[in-house]
N, C-alpha and C positions, 0 to 999 in steps of 0.2 A: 754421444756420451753413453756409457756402460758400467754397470758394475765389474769396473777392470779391475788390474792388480798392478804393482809396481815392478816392473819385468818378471822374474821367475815368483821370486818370495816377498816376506813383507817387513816392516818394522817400524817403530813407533820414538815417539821422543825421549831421550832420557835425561834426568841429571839426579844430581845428589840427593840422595831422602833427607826429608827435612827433619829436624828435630820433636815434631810431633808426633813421632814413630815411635819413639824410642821406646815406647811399653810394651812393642815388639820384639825388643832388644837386637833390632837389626842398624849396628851403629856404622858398617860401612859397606852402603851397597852402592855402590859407583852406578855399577853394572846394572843395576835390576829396575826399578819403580822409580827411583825418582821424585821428577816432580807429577808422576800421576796419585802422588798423595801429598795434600796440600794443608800448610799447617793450623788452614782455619776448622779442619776438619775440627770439632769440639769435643766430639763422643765417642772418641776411640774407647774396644772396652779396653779395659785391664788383663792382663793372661792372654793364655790364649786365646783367638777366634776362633769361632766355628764356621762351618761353611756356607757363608748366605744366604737366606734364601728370603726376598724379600714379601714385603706383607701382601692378601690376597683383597682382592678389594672387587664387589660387586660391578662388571662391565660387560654390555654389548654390544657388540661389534654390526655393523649392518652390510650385508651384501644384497645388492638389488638397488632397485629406483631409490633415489634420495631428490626431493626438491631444492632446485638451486645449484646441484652437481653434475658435475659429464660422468654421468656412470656408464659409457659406450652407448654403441648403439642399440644393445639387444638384453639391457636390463632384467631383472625379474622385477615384474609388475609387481608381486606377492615378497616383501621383501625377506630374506630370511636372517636368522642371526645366530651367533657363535658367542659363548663366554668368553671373554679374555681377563682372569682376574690380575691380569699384573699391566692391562692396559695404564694406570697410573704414571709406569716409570717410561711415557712419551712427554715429552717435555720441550715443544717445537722451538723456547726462548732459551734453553737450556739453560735456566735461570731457578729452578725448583731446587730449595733448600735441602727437602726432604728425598729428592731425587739427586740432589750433588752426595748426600752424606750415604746415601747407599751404594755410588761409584766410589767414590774414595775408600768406606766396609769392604769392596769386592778388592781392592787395590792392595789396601791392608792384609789382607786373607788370603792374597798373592803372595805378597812379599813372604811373608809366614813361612810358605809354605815351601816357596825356594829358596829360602835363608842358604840352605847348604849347599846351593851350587854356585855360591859367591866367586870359590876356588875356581870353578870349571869353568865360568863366564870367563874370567881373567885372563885362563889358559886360553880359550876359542879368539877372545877380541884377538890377543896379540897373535893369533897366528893368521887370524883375518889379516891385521896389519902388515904379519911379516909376508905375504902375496901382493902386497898393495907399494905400488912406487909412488911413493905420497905426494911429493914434488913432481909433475909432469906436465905434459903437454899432448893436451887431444887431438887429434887430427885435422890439420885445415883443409878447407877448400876453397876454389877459387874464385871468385866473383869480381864479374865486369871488367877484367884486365887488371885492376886496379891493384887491389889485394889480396890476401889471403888470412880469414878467418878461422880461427879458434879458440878454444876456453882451455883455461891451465888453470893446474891445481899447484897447491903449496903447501910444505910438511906444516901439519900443524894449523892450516884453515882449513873451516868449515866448509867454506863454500868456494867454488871457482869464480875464474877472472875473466874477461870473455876480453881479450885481444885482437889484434888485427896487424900485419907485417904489409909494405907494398911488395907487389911484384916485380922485381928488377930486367926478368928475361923472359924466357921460355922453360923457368924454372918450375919443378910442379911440386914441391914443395916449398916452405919459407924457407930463405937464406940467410944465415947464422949474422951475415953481415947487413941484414936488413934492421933496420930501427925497430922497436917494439911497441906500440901504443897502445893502452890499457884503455878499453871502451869503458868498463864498468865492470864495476871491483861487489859482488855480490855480499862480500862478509863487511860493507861499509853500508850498503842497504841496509843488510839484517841486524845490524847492531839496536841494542834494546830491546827488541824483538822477539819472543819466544820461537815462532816459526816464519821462514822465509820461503816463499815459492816464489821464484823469478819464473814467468810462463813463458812469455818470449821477448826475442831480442829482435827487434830491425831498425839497420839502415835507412836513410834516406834515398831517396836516387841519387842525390848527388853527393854523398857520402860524408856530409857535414855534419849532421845530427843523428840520434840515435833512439828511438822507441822503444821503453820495456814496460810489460806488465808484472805489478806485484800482488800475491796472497800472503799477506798477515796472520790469518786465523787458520788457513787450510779449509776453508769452504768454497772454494773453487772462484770466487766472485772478486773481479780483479783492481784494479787503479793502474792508470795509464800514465807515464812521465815520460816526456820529452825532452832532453837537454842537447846544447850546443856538446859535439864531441871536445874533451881538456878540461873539460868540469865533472864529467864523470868520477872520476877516482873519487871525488872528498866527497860523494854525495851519501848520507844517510839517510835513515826514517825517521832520525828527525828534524834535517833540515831539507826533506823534499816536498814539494806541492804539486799536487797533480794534475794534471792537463785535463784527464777525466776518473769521474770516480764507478764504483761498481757496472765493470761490463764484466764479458764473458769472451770465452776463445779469443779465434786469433785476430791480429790487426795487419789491415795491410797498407803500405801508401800509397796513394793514386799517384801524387805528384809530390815535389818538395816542400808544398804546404798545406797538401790534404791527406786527413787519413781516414780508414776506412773500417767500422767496428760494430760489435753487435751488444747488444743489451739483453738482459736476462725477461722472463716475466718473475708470476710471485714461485714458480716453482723451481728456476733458477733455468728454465731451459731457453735457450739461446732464441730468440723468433725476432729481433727486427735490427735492421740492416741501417745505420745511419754513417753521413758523409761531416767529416769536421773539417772546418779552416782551423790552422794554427793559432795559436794568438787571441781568437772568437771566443766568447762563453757557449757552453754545451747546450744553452736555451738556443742558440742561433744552429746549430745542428742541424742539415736536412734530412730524413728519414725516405730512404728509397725502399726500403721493401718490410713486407711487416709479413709472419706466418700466424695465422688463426686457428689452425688445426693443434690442437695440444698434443697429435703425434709427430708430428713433424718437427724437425730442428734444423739449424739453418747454421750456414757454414759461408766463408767469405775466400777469398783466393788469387792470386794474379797467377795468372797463366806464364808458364817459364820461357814464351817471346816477350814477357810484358807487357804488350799492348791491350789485354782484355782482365777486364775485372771480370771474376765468373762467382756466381751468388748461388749457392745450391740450397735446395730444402729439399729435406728425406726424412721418412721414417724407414723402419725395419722390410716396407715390401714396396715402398714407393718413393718415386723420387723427380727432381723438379729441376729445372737448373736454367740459370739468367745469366745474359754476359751485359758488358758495355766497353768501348771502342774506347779507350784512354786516350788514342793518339787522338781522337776528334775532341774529346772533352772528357773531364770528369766527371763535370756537371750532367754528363746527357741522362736521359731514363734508360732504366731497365729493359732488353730487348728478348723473349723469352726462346728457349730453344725447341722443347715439347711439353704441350702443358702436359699435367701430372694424369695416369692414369694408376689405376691400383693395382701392385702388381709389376706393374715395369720400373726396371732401374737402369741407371746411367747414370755411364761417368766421360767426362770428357778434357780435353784440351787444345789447343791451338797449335795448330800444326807448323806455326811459323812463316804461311800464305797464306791461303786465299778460302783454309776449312780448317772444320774441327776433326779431328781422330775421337769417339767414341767406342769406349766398353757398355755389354750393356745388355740384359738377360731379355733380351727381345725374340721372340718367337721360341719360347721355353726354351730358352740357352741356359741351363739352370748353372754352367760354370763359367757362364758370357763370352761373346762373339765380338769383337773387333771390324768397328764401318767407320766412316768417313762420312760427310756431311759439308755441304759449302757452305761458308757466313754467311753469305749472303740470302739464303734460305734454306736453315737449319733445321725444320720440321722433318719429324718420323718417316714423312713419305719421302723423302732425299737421302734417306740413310743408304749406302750401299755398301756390302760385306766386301774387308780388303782381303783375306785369309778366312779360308771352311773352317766351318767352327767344328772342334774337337771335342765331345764328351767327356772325354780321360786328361782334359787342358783347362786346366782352373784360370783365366787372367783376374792377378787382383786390381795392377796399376798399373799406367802404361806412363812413359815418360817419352817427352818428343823435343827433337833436336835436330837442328839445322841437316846434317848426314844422315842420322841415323833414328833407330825407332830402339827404343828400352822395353820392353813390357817383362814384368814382375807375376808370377804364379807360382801353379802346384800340379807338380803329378805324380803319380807313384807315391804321395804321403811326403813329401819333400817340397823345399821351395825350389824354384830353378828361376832359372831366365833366358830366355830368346831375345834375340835381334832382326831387325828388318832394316833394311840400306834404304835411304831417299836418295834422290834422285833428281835434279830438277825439279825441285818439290813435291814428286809424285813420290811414295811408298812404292817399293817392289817387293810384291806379295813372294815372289819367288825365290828371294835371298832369306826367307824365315828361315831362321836354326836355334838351339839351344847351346846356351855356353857351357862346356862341360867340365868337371872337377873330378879329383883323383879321389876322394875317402865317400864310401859307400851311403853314412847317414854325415849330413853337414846343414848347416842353415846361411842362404844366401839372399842378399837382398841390396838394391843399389841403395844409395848414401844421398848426399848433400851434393844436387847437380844443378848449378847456378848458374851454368857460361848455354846459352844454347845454341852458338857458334864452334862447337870444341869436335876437337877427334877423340876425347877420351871419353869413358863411362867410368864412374866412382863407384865402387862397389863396397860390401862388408860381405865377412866371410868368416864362419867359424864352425865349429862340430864340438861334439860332448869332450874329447880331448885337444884340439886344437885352440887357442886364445884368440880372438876376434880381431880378425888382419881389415885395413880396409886399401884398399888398391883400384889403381888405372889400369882399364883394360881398353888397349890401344885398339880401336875399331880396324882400322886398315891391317894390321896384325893379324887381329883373329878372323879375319874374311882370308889370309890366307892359310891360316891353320898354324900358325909360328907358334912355339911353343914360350917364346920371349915375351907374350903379348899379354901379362902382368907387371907391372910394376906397384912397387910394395911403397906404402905410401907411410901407414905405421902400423904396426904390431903392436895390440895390447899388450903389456910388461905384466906379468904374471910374476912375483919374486920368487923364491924357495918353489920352484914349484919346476917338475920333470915329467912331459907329454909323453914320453915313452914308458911312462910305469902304469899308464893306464892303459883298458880297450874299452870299445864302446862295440854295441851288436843291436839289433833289432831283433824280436822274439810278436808273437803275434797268440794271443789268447781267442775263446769260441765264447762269445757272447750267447745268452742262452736262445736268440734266434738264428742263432748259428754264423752267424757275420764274425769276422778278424777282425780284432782288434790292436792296434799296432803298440806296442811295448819298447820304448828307448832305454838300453842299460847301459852304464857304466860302473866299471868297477877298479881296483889294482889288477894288475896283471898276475901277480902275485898272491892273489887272493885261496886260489885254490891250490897251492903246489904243495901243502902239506896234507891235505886230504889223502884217504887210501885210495887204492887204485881202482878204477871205478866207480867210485863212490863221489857224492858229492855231499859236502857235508853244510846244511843249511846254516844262512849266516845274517845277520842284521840285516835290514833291507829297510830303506826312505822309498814311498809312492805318491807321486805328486799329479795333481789332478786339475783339471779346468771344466774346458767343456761346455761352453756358452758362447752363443750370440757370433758364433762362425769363430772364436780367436783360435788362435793356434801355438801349442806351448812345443816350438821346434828344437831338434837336437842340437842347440848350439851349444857353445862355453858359457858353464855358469859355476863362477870364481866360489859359490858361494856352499856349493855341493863338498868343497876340499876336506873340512872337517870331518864331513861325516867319512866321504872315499878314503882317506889317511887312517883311519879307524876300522879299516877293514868293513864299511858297510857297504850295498848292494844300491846304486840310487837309479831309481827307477820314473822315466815319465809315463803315464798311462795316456793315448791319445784317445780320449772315448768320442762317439758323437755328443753332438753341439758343438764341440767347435768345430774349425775346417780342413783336418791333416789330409783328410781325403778326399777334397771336394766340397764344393758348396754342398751337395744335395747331404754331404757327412751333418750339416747343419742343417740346413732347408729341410728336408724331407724326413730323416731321422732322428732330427735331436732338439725338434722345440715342439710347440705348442702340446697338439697332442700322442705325440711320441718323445715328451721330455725322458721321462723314465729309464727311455735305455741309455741315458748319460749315466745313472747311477747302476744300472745294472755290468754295463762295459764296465764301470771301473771295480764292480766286486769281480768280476769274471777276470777283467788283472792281476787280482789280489791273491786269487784262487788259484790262476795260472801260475803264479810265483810261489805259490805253497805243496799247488801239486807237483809242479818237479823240480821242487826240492831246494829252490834258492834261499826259499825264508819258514819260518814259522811264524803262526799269529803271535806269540808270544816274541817273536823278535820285528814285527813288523809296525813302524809308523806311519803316519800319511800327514798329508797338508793339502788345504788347499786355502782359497783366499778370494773372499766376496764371494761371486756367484760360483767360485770354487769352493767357497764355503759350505753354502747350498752343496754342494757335491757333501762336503763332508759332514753336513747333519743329515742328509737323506741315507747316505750307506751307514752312518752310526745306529740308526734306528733299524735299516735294514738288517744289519747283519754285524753288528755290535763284537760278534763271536771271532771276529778275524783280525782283528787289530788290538796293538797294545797301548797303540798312543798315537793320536790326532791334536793336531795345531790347524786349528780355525781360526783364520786371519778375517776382522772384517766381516762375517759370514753376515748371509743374507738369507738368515734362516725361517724371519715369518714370512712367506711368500703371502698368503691369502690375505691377512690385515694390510701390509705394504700394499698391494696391487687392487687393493679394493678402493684405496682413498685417492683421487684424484689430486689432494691438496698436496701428498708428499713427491720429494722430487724425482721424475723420473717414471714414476708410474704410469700415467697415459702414453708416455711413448713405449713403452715396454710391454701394452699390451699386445702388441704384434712379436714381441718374442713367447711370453710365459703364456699367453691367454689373459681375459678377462673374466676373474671368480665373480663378477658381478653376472654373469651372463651363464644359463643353463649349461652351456657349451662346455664350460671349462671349469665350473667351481668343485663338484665333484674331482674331475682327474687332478688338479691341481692340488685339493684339501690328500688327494693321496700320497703325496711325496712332500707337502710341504715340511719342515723337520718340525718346527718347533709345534704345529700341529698333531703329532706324530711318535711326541716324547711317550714313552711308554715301562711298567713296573719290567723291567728285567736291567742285566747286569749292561754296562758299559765300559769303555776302555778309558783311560786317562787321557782328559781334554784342556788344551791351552786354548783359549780363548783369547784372543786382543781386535778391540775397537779405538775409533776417534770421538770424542766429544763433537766434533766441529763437520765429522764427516756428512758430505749432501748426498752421495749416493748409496751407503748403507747407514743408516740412522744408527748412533749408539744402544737404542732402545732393544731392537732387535735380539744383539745377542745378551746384554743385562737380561731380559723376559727369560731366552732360552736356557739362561744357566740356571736361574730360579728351578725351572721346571725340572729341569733336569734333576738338580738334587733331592728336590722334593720327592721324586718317583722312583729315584734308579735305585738298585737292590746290591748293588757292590760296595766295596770301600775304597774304588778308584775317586781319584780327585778329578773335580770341576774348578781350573784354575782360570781366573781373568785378568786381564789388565788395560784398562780405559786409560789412555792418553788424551788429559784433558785440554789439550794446547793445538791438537790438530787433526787430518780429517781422515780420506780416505786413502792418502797414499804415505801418511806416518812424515816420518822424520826427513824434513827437507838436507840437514845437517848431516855429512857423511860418516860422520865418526860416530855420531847419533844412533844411525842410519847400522853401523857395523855392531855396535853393542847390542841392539834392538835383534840383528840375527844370534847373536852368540847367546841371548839369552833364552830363546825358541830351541836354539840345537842344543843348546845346556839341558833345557827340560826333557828334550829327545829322548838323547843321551841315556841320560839319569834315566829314562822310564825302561829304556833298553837294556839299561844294564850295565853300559858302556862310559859310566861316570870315572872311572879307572881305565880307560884303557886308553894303552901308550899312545899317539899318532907318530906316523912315520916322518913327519914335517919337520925341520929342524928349525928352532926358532934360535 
């Protein structure tokens, strides 16, 4: 678990503002606030608001030894301390009266402010919509002979339906004339409900019943229900009762009447492993595996033979991993494969005989090396390398299957994928190749692979102008080089919308230690053809940002960039280190602990690179990023304030030093293996230097969107409410600090898709508007 983001961008819940606005005289904002202003609010003022800034109140923060706390290993003995006067508006029960009426103040003082881009929201939703085939059908896949699963939408629900067709033949999609059976109807869950997060769905093995986790609140902690399949469809939230209440991640079934799940502790991180009978109460539950280390977090999994339950514990540099033999029992104990050393990680799975296939940074393979291992004695000294490990060959995943071998990575800044033929159950190191694709920047990655019996591999496939295709790629095909050896399985439907009016290009900036950095753009094609000759004439430009914890924000299709591309803007990904475009070590070695810094230096050196020749000016440039992208965009704001015109911090996880000092909030001990521990000489310094909200300072700033969750567990609402405080209190412009606290849900917003689309339209509204671009035409036809 990470301060992630919700794919590319973010958005939050909306509906109707309530009647206790009205001295806002905002009487019809569909689009905007909502119900993140609620009408017990009492003390709205009168007139206008002014810009929040809320009360300062005597607080000291402690970094160092604390009694009764895991302040790490390497504490300050001499404890030191930091003022925090707006520490007050933390509020772990979310339940402070005087802390609710200052988020609904902020929400208020939103609304205000973008009253007038009522009109532009309106225009952005429908044009969102008119790209969206509202009614459809996601792509199946095949499982166990049997059937074939997917989830469909329908015009005008919130939520999808998650189906299931048999299989008639040798068919590799569902067949028109196959019966349809509605597993569970998510918008009959979510009824009454403000927020609905369905986590996951499974089967049973013998495909009678069906397991889903649900979030209510958006804080990530779930409830488990099991029903006979044909009861599904009528079931809601308020007439379900739960099998189990508050777990976390995923659940797997051992057999038709066990299942297999993890429990949170009080920080909500995942640490012990328990086996359920059906039918039993949760007091009868046996607990096979418990993690003690507060870095560590624990993950559950059946192996794609099925035969092995695999138990993993990992933190950020180390990692653990347990199996057990299901065909002998459920019941058995946990048998270990390498106890944990610090430092080494691994990943593995079951090769479908007689051993495991493991990835895994063993002998400083900082982008990991690919070995084998027998079951029957899996320890480190058994390990042997199937393929020389490559420096310039990132593997993320390897997927294993009766023929054939998947493995998923990175080279050259791209994802790619290789194959390897089995054999007699041996791998043939000698048949490794890479699959290759026709457009220059693209993101590819396999899919949903259930059958481990099959000739085919499922793939996804897309680029900055391509719509996300997911397809069969016929193994025996592509061993001989056929160019037939695709088959198209479904093409995202993209509406009003024409691939050939755009291009996309790679461009690469000089960070100021002289490293490239890689730059994905897309634009219209048409963009420049009335410029004079020569000449390029600079033009709006969106720069979007990440840069943590290895993710990687790849050149795919992203439906949601249209508005701004139809508007004639410039949209830009910046891949800085921390995350992984170029390699583990683009993470590992450059872009955490104590080299965090050049995440935020790479992405001014983007910004710079786009202004120096000539695509944008500050005055026409925006950026986003979202949670520990946040972080991105409160460090460059502070940094260099002077280059932008308008920033949208989603989420932002902007007080690093208070966050990572307190063991108690969620996510911080394990995270000390990304940021550093300010508890500790090592780190508190270089961390207090980039932290943002540490960092706010008397000079000018650009116009900031701010939006958080009430309910969020991985960036606390506190967070950015502090930072806007501060902000206005100091900054010397008459740029706006705009927020809006969604007090219904957490870190990933609005489970509701239409929700979900309003929530973007009304960040690109504020864009927009700051750009200058509140008027102008788009080329979209709605």
């Amino acid at each position: 678990m990470l301060r992630a983001y919700r794919g590319l961008l973010s958005a939050e819940t909306i509906s109707q503002l309530r009647n206790s606005v009205a001295t806002c005289s905002l009487s019809n904002f569909q689009l905007g606030y909502g119900n993140f202003i609620s009408s017990s609010y009492t003390t709205m003022p009168k007139g206008p608001i002014p810009p929040p800034i809320a009360a300062q109140k005597d607080h000291r923060v402690l970094f160092g030894q604390k009694e009764g706390e895991n302040r790490g290993t390497k504490p300050f003995k001499n404890p030191r301390f930091r003022s925090d006067p707006w520490f007050w508006l933390r509020d772990d029960e979310r339940k402070s009266e005087e802390v609710m009426e200052h988020l609904k103040l902020e929400n208020a003082y939103g609304a205000q402010q973008t009253e007038h881009l009522e009109g532009l929201r309106e225009v952005l939703y429908k044009e969102h919509i008119s790209h969206l085939k509202e009614t459809d059908d996601g792509p199946s896949y095949p499982s166990g002979g049997k059937f074939f699963y997917y989830t469909r939408q329908v015009k005008g629900l919130s939520y999808g339906l998650h189906c299931r067709k048999p299989i008639l033949g040798d068919e590799r999609v569902p067949s028109d004339e196959a019966p349809e059976e509605i597993l569970l109807d998510v918008n009959k869950i979510a009824e009454g409900s403000e927020h609905c997060d369905v986590g996951c769905v499974r089967v049973s093995p013998d495909t009678s019943m069906v397991a889903y986790t649900v979030d209510f609140s958006g804080d990530e902690v779930y409830d488990l229900f099991v029903i006979e399949l044909g009861q599904s469809v009528n079931t809601t939230a308020a007439n379900m009762k739960p099998e189990l209440e508050k777990i976390v991640g995923g659940i797997v079934w051992g057999d038709d009447s066990t299942i297999f799940y993890l429990s949170p502790d009080a920080t909500k991180r995942p640490y012990q492993v328990w086996r359920h009978k059906m039918g039993t109460s949760k007091s009868e539950d046996v607990k096979i595996f418990e993690e003690n280390d507060e870095q560590f977090w624990v993950g559950v999994h059946k192996s794609r033979s099925e035969r092995f339950l695999l138990v993993q514990a990992g933190s950020s540099e180390t990692s653990e991993a347990h199996f057990v033999d299901l065909e002998q029992s459920v019941e058995n104990p946990l048998q270990i494969v390498h106890a944990r050393e610090f430092g080494l990680r691994y990943d593995l799975d079951h090769d479908g005989y007689d051993g495991f296939v493991i990835w895994t940074n063993k002998d400083k393979a900082v982008n990991n090396r690919l070995m084998y291992t027998p079951v029957s004695s899996p320890a480190i000294s058994n390990w042997e390398e199937i393929i020389p490990y490559d420096e310039n060959r990132k593997i993320d995943n390897v997927e294993l299957f009766q023929k054939f071998v998947a493995i998923e990575g990175r080279m050259g800044g791209l994802t790619r994928l290789w194959l390897l033929d089995v054999s007699g159950g041996k791998i043939s190191p000698e048949t490794f190749r890479q699959v290759e694709f026709d457009e220059e920047l693209y993101e590819v990655g396999t899919w949903v692979n259930k059958d481990f019996a099959t000739d085919f591999l499922r793939i996804h496939y897309s680029s900055l102008t391509t719509p996300t295709r997911y397809m069969d790629v016929n193994i025996e095909l592509e061993k001989e080089g056929n160019p037939d050896r695709d088959t198209l399985i479904k093409e995202q439907q993209v509406l009003n919308f024409d691939r050939d009016l755009y291009v996309c290009k790679r461009v690469f900036a000089t960070a100021p230690d002289k490293t490239q950095i890689p730059i994905s753009i897309v634009h219209l094609k048409s963009l420049y053809e009335n410029d004079p000759d020569g000449e390029t004439i600079p033009k709006p430009c969106y720069l979007y940002g990440y840069g943590s914890y290895g993710v990687c924000i790849d050149p795919g299709f992203h439906r949601m960039f249209l508005p701004y591309l139809d508007r004639g803007m410039v949209c830009c990904i910046a891949h800085v280190r921390g995350g992984g475009e170029m390699g583990q070590y683009w993470y590992e070695e450059q872009g955490k602990y104590l080299n965090k810094r050049n995440t935020f230096s790479d992405f001014i050196a983007c910004a710079e690179h786009l202004v120096d020749n000539g695509v944008t000016t500050p005055e026409m440039l925006g950026i986003e990023g979202r949670s520990a992208g946040g972080l991105l965009m409160g460090a460059v704001l502070n940094m260099r304030p002077d280059l932008f015109k308008v920033a949208v911090a989603g989420v932002p996880f902007v007080d690093c030093m208070n966050t990572m000092s307190d063991p108690s909030i969620p996510l911080t001990t394990g995270e000390w293996e990304e940021w550093g521990n300010p508890n500790e000489y090592k780190y508190f310094d270089y961390m207090l230097s980039y932290s943002p909200y540490d960092n706010v300072r008397e000079q000018d700033y650009p116009n900031i969107l701010v939006t958080a969750g009430l309910h969020d567990p991985r960036v606390a609402y506190w967070e950015p409410a502090k930072w806007a405080s501060k902000l206005r209190l100091l900054k010397t412009d008459e740029n706006e600090v705009v927020c809006k606290f969604d007090l219904s849900s957490g870190h990933f917003s609005a489970s509701d898709r239409y929700k979900y689309i309003k929530e973007k339209a009304f960040d690109q509204a504020y864009v927009l508007d700051k750009l200058g671009l509140a008027d102008k035409e788009s080329i979209s036809k709605l």
